[in-house]
TORDOVO-17127 format. One record per residue: residue number from 1; residue in one letter; x, y, z of N, C-alpha, C in turn. Coordinates in steps of 0.1 Angstrom, whole numbers, plus 5000, padded with zeros to 4 digits. Each point is the difference from the previous one (the first is absolute). Example, Ala and Ser with C-alpha at 12.3 -4.5 7.8 and 13.67 -1.06 7.14 Angstrom:
NODE   pos   code   n.c1   n.c2   n.c3   ca.c1   ca.c2   ca.c3   c.c1   c.c2   c.c3
NODE     1      A   5132   4943   5078    4991    5012    5000   5009   5012   5000
NODE     2      S   4996   5011   4993    5009    5011    5000   4992   5011   5008
***
This chain:
NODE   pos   code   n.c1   n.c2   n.c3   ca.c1   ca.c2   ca.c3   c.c1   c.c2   c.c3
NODE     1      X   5673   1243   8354    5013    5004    4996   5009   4998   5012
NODE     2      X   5005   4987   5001    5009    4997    5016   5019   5001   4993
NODE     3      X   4999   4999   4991    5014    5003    4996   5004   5004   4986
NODE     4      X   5011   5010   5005    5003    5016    4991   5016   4995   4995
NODE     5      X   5003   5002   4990    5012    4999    4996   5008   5019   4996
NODE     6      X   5009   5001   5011    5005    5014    4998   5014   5002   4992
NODE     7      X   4999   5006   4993    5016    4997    4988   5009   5012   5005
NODE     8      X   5006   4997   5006    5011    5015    5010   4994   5002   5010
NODE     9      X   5009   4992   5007    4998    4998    5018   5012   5010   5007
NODE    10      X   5002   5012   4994    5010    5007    5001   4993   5012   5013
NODE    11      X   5000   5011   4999    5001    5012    5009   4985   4997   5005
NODE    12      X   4995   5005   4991    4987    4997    4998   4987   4985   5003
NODE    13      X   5009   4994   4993    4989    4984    4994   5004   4993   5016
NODE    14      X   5014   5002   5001    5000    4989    5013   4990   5002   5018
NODE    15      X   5001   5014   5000    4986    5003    5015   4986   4997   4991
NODE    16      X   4998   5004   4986    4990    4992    4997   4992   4991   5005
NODE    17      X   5014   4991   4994    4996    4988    5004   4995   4995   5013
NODE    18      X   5010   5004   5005    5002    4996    5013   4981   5007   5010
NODE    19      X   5000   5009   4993    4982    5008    5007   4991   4989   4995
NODE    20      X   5001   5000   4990    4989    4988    4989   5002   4987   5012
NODE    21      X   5013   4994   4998    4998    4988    5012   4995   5002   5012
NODE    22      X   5000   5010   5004    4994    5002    5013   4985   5000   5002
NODE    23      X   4995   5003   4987    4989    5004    4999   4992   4979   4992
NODE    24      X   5009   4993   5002    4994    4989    4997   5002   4993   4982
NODE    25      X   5010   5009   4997    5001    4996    4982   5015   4992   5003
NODE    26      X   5003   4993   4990    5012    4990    4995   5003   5011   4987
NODE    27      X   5019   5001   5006    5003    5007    4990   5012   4990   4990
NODE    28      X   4996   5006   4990    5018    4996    4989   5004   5007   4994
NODE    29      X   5011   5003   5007    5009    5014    4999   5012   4998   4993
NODE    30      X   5010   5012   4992    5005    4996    4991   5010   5010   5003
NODE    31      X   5018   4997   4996    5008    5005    5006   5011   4996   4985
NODE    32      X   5010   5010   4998    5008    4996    4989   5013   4999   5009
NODE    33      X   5000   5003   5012    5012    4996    5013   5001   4985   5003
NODE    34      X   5007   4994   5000    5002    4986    5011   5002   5006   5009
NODE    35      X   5003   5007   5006    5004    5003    5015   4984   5000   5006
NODE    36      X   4994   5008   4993    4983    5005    5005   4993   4983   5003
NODE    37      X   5001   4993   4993    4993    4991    5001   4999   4998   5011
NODE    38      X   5007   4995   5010    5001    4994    5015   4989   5010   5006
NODE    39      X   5004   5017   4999    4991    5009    5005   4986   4997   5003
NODE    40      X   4994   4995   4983    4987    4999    4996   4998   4987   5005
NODE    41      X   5007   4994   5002    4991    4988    5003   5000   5000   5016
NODE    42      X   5008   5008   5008    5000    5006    5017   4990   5007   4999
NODE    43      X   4992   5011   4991    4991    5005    5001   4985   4993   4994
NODE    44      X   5003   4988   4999    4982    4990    5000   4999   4996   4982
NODE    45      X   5010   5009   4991    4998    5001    4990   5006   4986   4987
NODE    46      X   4992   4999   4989    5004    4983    4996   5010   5013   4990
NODE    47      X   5017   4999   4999    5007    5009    4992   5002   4991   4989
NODE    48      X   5001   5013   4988    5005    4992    4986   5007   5007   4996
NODE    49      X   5016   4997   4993    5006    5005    4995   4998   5008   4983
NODE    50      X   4997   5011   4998    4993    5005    4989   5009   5011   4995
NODE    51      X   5007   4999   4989    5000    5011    4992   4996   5003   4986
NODE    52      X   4993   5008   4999    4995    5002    4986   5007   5005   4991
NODE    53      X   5003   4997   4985    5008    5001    4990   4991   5004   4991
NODE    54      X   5009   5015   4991    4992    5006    4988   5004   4989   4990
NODE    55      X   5005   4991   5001    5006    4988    4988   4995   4985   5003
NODE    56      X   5001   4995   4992    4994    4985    5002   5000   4993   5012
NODE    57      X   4991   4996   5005    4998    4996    5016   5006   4985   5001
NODE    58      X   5009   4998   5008    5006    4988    5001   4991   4994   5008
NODE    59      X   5002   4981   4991    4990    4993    5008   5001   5000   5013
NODE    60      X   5011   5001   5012    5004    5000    5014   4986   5011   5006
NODE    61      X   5004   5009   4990    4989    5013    5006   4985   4995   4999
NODE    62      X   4999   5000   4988    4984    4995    4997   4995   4988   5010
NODE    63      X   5009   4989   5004    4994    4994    5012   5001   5008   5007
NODE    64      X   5007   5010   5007    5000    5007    5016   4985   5008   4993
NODE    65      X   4998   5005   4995    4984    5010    4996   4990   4989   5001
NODE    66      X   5001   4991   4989    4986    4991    5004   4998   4998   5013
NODE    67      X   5012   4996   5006    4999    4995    5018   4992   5011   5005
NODE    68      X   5006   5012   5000    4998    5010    5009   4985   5004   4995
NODE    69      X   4994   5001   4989    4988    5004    4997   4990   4989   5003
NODE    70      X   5009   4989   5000    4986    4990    5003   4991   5000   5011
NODE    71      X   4985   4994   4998    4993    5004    5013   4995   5014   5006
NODE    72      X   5008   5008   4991    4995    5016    5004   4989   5007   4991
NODE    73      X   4996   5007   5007    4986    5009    4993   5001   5013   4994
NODE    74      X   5011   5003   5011    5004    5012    4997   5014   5008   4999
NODE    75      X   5009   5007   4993    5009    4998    5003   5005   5015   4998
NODE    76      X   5014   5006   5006    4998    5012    5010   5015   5002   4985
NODE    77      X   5003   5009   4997    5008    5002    4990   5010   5013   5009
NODE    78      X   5013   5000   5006    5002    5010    5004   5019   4997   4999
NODE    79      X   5003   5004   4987    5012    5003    4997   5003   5012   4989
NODE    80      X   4998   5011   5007    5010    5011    4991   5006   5001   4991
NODE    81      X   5006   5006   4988    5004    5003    4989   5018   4999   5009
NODE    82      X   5008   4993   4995    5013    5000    5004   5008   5013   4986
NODE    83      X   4997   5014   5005    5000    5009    4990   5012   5008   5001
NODE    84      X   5007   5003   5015    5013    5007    5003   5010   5000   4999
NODE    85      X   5005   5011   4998    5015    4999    4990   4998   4995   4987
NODE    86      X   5010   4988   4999    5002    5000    4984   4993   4987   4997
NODE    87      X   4990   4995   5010    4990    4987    4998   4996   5008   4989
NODE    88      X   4996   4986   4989    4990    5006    4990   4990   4991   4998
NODE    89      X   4995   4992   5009    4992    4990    5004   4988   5003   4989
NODE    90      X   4997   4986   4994    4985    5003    4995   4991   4992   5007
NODE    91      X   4990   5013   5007    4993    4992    5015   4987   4993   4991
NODE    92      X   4992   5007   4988    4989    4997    4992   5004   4987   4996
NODE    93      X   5010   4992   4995    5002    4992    4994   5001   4986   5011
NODE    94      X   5005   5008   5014    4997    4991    5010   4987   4993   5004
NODE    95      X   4991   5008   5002    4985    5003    4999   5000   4990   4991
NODE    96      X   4996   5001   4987    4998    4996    4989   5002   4980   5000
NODE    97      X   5011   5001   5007    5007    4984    5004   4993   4996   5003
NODE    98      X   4993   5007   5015    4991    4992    5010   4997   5000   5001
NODE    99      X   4987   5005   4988    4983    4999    4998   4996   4983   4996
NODE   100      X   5005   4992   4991    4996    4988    5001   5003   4993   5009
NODE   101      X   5009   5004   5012    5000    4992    5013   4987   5005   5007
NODE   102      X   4995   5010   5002    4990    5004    5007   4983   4994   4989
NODE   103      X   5001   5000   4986    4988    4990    4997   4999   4987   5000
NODE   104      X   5012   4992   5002    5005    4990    5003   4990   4993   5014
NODE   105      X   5005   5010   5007    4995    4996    5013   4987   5002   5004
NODE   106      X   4998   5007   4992    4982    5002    5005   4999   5011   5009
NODE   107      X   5010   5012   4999    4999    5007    5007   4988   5012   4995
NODE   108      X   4993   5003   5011    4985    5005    4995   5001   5019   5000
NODE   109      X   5010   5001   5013    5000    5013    5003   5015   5007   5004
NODE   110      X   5009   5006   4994    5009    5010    5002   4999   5009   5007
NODE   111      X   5010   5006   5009    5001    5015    5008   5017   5002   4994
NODE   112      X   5000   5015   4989    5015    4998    4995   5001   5015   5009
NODE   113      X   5016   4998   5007    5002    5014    5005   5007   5009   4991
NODE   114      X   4992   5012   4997    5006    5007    4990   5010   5014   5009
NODE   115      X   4998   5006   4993    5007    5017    5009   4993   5015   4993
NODE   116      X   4998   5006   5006    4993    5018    5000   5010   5004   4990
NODE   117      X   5017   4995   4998    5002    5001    4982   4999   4998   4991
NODE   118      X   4984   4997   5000    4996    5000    4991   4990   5015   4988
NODE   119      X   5003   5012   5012    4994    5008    5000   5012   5012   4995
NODE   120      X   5002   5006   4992    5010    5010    4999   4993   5012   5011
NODE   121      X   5015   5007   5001    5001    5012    5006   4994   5010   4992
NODE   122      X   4996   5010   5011    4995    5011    4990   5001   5011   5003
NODE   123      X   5003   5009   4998    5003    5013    5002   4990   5006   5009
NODE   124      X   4985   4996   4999    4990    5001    5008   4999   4996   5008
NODE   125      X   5012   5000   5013    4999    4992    5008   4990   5000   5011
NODE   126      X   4991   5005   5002    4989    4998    5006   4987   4990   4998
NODE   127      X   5003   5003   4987    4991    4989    4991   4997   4984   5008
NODE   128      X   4986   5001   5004    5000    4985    5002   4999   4989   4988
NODE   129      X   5007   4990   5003    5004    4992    4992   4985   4982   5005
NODE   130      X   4995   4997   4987    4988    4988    5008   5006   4987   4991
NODE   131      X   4991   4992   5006    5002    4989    4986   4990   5004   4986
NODE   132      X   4996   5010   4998    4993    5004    4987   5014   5009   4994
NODE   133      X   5005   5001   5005    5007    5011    4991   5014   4986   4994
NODE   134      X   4998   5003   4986    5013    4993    4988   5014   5000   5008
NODE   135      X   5000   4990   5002    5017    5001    5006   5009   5002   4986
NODE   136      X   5013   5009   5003    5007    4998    4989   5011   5002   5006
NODE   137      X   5008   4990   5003    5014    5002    5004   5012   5005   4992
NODE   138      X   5007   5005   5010    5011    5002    4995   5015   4999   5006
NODE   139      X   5002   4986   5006    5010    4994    5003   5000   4987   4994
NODE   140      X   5008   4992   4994    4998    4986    4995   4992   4989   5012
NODE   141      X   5004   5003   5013    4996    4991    5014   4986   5001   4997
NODE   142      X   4993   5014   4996    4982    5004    4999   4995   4992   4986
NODE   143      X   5008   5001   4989    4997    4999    4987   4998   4980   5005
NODE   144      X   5009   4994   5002    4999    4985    5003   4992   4995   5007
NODE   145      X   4996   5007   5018    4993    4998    5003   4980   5002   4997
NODE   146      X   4999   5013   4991    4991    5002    4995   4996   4988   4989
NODE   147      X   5006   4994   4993    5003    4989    4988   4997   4985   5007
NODE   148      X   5003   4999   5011    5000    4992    5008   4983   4997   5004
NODE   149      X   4997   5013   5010    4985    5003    5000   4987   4995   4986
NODE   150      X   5008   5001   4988    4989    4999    4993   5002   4987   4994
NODE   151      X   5008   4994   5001    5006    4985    4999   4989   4992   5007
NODE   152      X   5000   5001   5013    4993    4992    5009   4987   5005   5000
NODE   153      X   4991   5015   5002    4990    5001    5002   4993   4993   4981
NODE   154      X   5008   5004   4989    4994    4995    4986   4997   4987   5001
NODE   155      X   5005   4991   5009    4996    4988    4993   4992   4994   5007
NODE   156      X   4989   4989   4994    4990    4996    5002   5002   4986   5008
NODE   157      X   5006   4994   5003    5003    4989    5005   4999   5002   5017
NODE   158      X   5006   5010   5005    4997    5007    5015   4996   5012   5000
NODE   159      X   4994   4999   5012    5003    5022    5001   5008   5003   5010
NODE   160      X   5008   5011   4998    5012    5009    5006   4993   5014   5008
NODE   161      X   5000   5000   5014    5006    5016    5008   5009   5001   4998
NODE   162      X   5001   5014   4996    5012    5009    5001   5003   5006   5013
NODE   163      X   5005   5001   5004    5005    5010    5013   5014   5009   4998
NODE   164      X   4995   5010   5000    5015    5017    4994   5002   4998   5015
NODE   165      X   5011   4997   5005    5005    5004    5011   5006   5018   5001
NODE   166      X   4999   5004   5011    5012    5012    4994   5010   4998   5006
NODE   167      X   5011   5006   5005    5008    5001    5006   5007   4989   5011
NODE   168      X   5006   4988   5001    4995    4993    5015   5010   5001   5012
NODE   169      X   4992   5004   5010    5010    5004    5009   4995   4989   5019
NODE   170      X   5010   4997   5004    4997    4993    5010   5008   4999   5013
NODE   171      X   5000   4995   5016    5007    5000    5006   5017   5001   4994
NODE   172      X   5002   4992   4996    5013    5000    4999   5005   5006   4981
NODE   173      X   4987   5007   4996    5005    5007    4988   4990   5011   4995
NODE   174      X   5013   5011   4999    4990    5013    5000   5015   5009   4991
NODE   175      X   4991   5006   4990    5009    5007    4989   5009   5014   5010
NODE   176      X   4997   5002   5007    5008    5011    5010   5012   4992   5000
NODE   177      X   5002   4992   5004    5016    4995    5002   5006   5001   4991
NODE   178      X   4994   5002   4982    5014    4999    4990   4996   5013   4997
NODE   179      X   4993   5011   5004    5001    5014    4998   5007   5007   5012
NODE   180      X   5002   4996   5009    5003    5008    5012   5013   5007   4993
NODE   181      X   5004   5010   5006    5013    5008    4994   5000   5003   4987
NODE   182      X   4991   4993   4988    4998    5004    4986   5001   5015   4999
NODE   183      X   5007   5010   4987    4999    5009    4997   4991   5000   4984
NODE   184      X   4993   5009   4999    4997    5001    4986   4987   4993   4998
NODE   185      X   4993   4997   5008    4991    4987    4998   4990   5008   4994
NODE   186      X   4993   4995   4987    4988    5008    4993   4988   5001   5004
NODE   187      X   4995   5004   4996    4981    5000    5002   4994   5003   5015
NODE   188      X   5008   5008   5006    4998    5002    5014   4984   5001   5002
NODE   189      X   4988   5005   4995    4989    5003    4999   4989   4990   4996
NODE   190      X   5008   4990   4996    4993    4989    4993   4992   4995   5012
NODE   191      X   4990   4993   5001    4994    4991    5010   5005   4985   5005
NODE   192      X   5001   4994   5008    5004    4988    5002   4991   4990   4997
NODE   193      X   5001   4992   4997    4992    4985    4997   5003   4989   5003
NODE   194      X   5001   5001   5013    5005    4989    5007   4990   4986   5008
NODE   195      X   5002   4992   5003    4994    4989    5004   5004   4991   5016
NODE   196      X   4997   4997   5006    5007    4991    5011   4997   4983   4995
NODE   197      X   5011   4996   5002    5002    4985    4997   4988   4993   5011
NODE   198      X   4997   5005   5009    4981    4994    5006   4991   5001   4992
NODE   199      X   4998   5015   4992    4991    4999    4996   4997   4995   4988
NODE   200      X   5013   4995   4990    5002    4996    4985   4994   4988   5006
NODE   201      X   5002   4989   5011    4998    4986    5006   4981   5009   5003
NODE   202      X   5001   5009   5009    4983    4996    5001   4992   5003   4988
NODE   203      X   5004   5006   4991    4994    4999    4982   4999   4990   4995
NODE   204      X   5011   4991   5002    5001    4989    4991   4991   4990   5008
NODE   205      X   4998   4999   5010    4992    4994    5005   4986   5002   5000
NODE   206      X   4998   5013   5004    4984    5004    4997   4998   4994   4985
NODE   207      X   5007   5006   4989    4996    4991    4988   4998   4986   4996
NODE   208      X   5008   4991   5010    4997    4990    5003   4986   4998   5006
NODE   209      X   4999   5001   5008    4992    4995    5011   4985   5008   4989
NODE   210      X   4996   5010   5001    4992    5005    4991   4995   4993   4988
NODE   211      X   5010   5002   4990    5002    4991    4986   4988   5012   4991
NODE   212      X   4996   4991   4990    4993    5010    4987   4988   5002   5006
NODE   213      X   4992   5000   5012    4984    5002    5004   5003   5013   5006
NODE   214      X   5011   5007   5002    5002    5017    5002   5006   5005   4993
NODE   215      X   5002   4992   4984    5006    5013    4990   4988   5002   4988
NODE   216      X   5006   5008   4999    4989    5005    4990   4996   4992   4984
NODE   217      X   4989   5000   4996    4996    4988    4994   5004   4989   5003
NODE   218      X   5001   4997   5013    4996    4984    5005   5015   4996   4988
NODE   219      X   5012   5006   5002    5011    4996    4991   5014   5000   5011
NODE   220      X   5007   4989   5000    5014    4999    5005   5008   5009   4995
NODE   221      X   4997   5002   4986    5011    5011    4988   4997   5009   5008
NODE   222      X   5010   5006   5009    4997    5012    5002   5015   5006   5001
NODE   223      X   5000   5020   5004    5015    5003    5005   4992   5008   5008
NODE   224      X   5014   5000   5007    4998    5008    5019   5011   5014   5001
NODE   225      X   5001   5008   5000    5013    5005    5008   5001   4999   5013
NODE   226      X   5010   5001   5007    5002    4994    5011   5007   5012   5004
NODE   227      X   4999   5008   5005    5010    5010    5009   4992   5011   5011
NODE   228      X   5008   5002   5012    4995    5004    5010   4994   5017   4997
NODE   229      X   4986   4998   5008    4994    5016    4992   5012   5015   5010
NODE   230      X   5013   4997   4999    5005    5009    5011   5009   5007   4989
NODE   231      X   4999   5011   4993    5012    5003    4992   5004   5017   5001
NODE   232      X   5010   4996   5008    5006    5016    5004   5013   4998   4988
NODE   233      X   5005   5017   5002    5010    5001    4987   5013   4989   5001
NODE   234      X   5009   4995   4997    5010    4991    4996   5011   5009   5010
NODE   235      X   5000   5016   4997    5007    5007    5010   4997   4996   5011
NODE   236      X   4983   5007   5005    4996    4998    5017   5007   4990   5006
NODE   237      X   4993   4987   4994    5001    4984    5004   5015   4998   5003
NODE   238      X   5004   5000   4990    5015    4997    5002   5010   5006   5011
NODE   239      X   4996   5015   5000    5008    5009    5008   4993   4993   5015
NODE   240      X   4985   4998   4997    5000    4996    5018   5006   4989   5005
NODE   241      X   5003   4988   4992    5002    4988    5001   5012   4999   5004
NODE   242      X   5007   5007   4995    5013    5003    5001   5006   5000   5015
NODE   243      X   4992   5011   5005    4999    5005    5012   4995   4993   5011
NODE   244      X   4988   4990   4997    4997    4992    5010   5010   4987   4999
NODE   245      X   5006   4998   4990    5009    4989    4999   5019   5004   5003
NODE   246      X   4997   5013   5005    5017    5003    5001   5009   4999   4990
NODE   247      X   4996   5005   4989    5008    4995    4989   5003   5016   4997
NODE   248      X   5014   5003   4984    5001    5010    5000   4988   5006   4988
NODE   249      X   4994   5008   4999    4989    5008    4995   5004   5001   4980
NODE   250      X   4986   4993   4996    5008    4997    4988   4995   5019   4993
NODE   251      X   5007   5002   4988    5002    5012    4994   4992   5004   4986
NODE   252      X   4992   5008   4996    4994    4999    4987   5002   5007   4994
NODE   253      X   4997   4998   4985    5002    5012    4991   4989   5007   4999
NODE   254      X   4999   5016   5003    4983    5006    4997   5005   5010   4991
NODE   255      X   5009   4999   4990    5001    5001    4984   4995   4999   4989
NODE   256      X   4995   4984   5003    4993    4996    4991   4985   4996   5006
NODE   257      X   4993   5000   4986    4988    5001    5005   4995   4981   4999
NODE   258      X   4993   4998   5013    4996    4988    5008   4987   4991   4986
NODE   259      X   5006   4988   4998    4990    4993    4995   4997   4992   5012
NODE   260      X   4988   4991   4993    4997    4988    5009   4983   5001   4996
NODE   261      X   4992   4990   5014    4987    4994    4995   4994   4998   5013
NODE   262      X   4988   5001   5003    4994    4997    5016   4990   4990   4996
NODE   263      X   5007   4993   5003    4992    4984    4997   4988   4994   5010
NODE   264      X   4987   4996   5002    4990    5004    5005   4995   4982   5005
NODE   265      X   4997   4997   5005    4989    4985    5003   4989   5000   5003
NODE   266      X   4994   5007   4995    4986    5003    5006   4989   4984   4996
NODE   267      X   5009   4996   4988    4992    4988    4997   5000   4990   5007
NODE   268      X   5016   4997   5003    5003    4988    5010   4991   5005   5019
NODE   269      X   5000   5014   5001    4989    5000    5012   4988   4999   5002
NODE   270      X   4996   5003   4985    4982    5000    5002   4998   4982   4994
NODE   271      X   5006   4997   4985    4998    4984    4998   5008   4988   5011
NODE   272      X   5009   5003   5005    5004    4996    5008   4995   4998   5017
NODE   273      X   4994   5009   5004    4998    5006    5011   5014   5003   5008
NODE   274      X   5012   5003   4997    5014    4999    5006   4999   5015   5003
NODE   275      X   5005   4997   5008    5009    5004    5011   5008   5009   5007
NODE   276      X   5013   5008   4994    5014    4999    4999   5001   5000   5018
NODE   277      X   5013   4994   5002    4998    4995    5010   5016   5008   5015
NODE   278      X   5011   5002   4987    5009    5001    5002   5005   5017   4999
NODE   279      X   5002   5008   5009    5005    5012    4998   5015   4999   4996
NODE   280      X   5005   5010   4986    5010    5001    4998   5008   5010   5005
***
């Protein structure tokens, strides 16, 4: 498996890449920016102009997908639900598009990046949260992304990892900055479920490099949660962060009473053998 085709070369997909090259793979990376292109191809990467449509796929596109899929074995699915504000994006139907590009190609094995909303909050917030327990969302971003998950793991043509990211926070992005000075902020008691953008890259990699001879029944279909075992309250974390970053101290409500979920990887460390690598 010498070359991976990654679909959102964006926050995420693009150091990907860029690790995977390093590590000896040919990448083909996918960007719905012209401006990005020049980037990706500065960073070793073969770039393809890609945007996926919940509506009839113009022939322009369907060549840019054959291109980009061709030759690959595996391919890395990492574009988000475009869900905020008044987007009403339908992300399942996206999906849905460009499943016969991926049997097309002979693509054998999937890694789709999902998200930990896939898990509703719960009043029990202590409660650990695994991949046995029924996800049941309750944001439309969880509901599509969950829809999505059983899209690619159901079908028979490839098999699909899942990876629930939680939270992603990284050198130059960490949720303290759009709470700093916040008043009113909810769930002060809730646990954090956060991730470092190293270690989302050394997961996705260990499941590479690994593949189905360390998951269980000798099966690629698998799902992972992915979040750091470090979870202090939403208050703690925040108020310290605050503080180590000089910012003004964000504010909570302890009115109401705190939902949320402590989301767990115990699987991705023991089938995995990972890691976490990054303190938040």
């Amino acid at each position: 498996m010498k070359q991976i085709s990654i679909l959102g070369c964006g926050w995420l997909g693009l150091p990907l890449a860029k690790s995977l090259i390093a590590n000896g793979f040919s990448i083909n990376g996918s960007t719905t920016s012209k401006e990005k292109i020049s980037i990706l191809e500065k960073s070793g990467i073969n770039p393809f102009m890609i945007s996926l449509s919940a509506e009839v796929v113009l022939e322009e596109t369907i060549t840019s997908i054959e291109n980009f899929l061709s030759n690959s074995q595996l391919l890395v699915i990492d574009i988000p639900p475009n869900l905020r504000g008044d987007s009403n994006e339908n992300f399942v139907e996206k999906i849905k598009n460009l499943i016969p590009f991926i049997i097309k190609a002979g693509i054998t094995k999937v890694i789709f990046v999902s998200s930990t909303s896939v898990y509703q909050d719960m009043n029990l917030i202590s409660k650990s949260v695994t991949e046995l327990d029924i996800p049941e969302p309750n944001t439309e971003s969880g509901k599509q992304l969950l829809e999505a998950e059983h899209l690619l793991q159901n079908h028979s043509n490839f098999q699909t990892t899942v990876i629930r990211f939680g939270g992603l926070i990284g050198e130059d992005r960490h949720p303290i900055t759009f709470l700093a000075g916040k008043t009113n902020i909810e769930n002060p008691e809730a646990p954090i479920n956060l991730i470092h953008q190293d270690d989302c890259i050394g997961i996705i990699k260990s499941i590479i490099e690994k593949g189905k001879d360390r998951f269980e029944n000798n099966d690629f279909n698998a799902t992972f949660n992915a979040v750091n075992p470090f979870h202090p309250s939403r208050k703690e974390y925040y108020t310290q962060k605050a503080i180590e970053f000089h910012l003004p101290l964000p504010e909570f409500n302890e009115n109401k009473s705190s939902v949320g979920k402590l989301v767990t990887s115990v699987k991705a460390e023991t089938i995995l053998n990972y890691t976490f690598k990054k303190k938040l």
